[in-house]
C-alpha positions in Angstrom: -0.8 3.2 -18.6 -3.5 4.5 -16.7 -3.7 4.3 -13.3 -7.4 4.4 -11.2 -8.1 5.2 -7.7 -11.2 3.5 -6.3 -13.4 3.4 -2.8 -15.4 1.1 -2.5 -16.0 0.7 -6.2 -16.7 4.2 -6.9 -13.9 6.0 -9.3 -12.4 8.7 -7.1 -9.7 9.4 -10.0 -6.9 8.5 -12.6 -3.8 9.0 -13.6 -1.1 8.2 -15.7 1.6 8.3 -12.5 3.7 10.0 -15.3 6.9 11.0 -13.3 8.7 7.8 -11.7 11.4 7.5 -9.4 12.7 4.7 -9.1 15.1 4.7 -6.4 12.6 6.4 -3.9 10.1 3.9 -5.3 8.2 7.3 -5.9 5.6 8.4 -8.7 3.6 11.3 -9.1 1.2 12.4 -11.8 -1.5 14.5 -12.9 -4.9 13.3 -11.2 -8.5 13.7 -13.3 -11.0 13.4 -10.6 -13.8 11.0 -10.8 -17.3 11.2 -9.2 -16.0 10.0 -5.7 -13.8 12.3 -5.8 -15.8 15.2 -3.6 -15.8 12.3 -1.0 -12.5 12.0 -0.6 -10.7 15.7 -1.3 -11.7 17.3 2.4 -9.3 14.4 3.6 -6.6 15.1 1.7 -7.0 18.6 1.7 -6.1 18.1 5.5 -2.5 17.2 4.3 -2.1 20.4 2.9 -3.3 22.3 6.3 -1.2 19.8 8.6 2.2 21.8 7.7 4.5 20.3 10.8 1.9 19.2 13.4 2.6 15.5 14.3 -1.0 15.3 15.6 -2.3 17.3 12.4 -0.5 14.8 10.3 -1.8 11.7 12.4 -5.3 12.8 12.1 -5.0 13.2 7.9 -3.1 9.2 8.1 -6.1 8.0 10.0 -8.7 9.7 8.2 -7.2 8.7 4.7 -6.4 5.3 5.9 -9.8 4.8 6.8 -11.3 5.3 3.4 -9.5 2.0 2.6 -8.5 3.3 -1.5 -7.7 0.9 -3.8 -5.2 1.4 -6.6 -5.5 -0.7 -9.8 -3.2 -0.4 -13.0 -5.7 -0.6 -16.5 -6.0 -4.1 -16.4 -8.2 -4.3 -13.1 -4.4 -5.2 -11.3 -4.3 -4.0 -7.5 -1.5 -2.2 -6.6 -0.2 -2.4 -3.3 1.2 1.0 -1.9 3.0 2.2 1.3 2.1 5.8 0.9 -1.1 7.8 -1.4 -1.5 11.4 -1.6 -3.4 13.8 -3.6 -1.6 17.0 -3.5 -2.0 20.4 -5.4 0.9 21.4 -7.5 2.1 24.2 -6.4 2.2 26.3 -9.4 -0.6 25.3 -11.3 -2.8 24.3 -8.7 -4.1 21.1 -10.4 -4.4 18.0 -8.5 -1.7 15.8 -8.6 -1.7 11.8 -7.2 1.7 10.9 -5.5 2.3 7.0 -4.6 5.1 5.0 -2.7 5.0 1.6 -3.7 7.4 -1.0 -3.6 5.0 -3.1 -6.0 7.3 -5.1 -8.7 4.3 -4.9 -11.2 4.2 -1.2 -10.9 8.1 -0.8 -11.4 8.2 -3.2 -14.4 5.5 -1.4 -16.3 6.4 1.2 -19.0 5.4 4.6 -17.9 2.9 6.5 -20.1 4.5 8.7 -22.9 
């Protein structure tokens, strides 16, 4: 199932949120960008700059946080979510989407395949 990252309407991304686990209530996938996706990547790129600075850390939170994302399942379903990154994988470099969620309707969902 296909996941999609919105702001304010406007498709920042998607992804299939591939890799669950389900005791961290943790899944991570590979993330195709959208056209609002330029918006949002200097924010998260701050995340990846932070390293161990509380205050660098606090500053990314409140910047990402303030772009008020919305993340739907396929069916137009918000998801509610406790954590959202966008990270780079490390050894490829392509953007991946990382989520904390606690929300049932995401846990009960088959993963795509």
């Amino acid at each position: 199932m296909s996941f999609i990252l919105k702001m304010s309407g406007v498709i920042v991304g998607r992804s299939e949120l591939e890799n669950r686990d389900v005791n961290r209530r943790v899944a991570t996938g590979v993330f195709r960008p959208g056209l609002g996706y330029d918006l949002v990547q200097p924010i998260f790129e701050l995340l990846d700059m932070a390293g161990d600075s509380a205050e660098a850390l606090a500053r990314y939170r409140k910047s990402r946080d303030a772009l008020r994302l919305q993340l739907t399942d396929s069916s137009g379903n918000a998801l509610t979510v406790r954590e959202l990154h966008i990270r780079r994988n490390a050894s490829s470099g392509a953007p991946m989407l990382e989520v904390e969620t606690d929300d049932s309707g995401f846990w009960t969902q088959s993963p795509a395949t």
